[in-house]
N, C-alpha and C positions, 0 to 999 in steps of 0.2 A: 241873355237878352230877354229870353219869354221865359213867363213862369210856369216850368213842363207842370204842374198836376194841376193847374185850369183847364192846359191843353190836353191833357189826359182821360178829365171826363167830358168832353169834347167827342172822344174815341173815332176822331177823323185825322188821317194824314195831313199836313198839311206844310204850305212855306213860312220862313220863318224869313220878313220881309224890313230893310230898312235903308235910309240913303246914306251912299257912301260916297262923300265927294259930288254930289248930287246925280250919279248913278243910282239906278235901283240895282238891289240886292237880295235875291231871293235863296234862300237855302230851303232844299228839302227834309222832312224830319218827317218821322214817323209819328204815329197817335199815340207811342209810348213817349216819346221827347228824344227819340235816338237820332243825330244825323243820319242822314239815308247816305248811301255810298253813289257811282255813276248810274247805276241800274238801278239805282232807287229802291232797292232791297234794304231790309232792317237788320241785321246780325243778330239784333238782341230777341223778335219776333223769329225772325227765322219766315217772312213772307215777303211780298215786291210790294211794295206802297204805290196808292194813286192819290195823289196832291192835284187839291181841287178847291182846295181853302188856303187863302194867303191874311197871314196872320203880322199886324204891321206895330211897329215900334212905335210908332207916334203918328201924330193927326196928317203933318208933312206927307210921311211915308202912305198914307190912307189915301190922301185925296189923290197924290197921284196913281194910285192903281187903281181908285177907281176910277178918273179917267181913260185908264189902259183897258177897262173891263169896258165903259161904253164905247169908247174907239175901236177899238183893235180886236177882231175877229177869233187872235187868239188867243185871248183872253175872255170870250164870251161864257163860257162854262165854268168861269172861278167865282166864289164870294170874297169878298172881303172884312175885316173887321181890324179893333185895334185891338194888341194881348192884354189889355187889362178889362176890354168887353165877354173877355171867353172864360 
């Protein structure tokens, strides 16, 4: 989906975001490009990640988190962007 060494010198945790069925879809992934596990932990780092950045597949997927980011409280602390801006 995202191309991990954009997201890599990035060196921020972040979600890796797109619509499924017009569902949002947010996976957690670490700043190296690892899926993060339930605890949000990296195996490959060996430390707990904080995703704070949602990283989105297309302009679709963009606009509505950014929506979610001015509506919705919690979502107030995320940025957003699309993976081939990173």
């Amino acid at each position: 989906m995202i191309q991990t060494q954009k997201i890599e010198n990035k060196n921020q945790d972040f979600y890796d975001a797109s619509l499924e069925n017009g569902s949002l879809v947010m996976i957690p992934r670490c700043a190296c490009g690892n899926v993060l596990n339930e605890y949000y932990y990296c195996e490959k780092c060996n430390r707990r990640c904080h995703c704070y950045r949602i990283v989105c597949d297309n302009s679709a997927t963009l606009d509505l988190v950014q929506k979610y980011i001015r509506e919705a409280s919690q979502f107030a602390a995320f940025t957003a962007s699309l993976a081939n801006e990173n």
